[in-house]
C-alpha positions, -999 to 999 in steps of 0.1 A, spaced: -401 -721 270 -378 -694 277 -405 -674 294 -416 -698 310 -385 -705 323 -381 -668 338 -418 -669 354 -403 -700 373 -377 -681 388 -395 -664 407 -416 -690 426 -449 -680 420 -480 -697 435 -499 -693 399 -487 -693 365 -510 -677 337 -503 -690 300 -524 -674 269 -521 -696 240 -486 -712 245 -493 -734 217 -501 -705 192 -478 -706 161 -458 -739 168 -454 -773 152 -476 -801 167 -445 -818 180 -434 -790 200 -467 -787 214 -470 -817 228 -438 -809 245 -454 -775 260 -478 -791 271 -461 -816 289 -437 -789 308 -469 -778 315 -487 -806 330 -450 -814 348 -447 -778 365 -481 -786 381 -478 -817 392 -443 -817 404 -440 -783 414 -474 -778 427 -478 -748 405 -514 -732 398 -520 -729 362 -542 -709 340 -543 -718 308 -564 -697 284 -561 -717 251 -579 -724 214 -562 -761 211 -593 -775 234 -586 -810 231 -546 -806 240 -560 -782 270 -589 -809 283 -560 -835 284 -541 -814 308 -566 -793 332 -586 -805 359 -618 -784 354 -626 -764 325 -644 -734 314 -658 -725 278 -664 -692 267 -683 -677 239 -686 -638 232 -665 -630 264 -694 -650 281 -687 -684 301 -708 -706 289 -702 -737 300 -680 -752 333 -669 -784 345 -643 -809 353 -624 -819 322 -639 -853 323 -667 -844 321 -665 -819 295 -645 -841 271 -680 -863 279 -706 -834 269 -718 -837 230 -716 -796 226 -678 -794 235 -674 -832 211 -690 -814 182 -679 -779 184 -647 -780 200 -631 -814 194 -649 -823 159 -664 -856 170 -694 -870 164 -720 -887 193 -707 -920 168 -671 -916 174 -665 -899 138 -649 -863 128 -665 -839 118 -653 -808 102 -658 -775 111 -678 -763 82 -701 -792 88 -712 -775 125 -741 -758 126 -735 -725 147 -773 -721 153 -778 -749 168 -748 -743 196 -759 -705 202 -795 -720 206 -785 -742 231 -765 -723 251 -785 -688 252 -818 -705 261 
């Protein structure tokens, strides 16, 4: 928070965050992540947000971009990607039946089959 705090002071147009959830407790997360959403939509505040916790980061963002090997693979308006059964079974651990899935139970064939063809 505190550093986000001093890249508000000086009024940027864009603010670039790499894993601000990394390392903290679930509860403080959520509260990151709601500074987060707040600065852009009160502030009108640009945000890049590079980030593992997909689901947190889908619930926030606008339009999305996966990445695999240092290679986009995938782009789209949150909506829509929260929507796509790739990013529900590899990123969020849900099944096309509404269950979880773990991820030892994810074939990674099947997703690098997929998305290199």
């Amino acid at each position: 928070m505190l550093v986000i705090g001093r890249a508000l002071m000086g009024q940027p147009s864009l603010l670039m965050l790499d894993e601000p959830s990394l390392g903290l407790a679930p509860i403080i997360v959520r509260e990151i992540f709601g500074i987060i959403e707040k600065i852009n939509n009160e502030q009108s505040i640009s945000i890049l947000l590079i980030e593992q916790n997909a689901n947190m980061a889908l619930n926030i963002a606008r339009h999305g971009y996966i990445m695999e090997n240092g290679k986009i693979v995938m782009d789209d308006p949150c909506d829509k990607l929260k929507k796509n059964e790739d990013v529900m079974e590899f990123y969020l651990g849900i099944t096309e039946e509404g269950g979880k899935k773990s991820f030892a139970d994810v074939k990674h064939y099947k997703r690098r089959k997929r998305w290199l063809s």
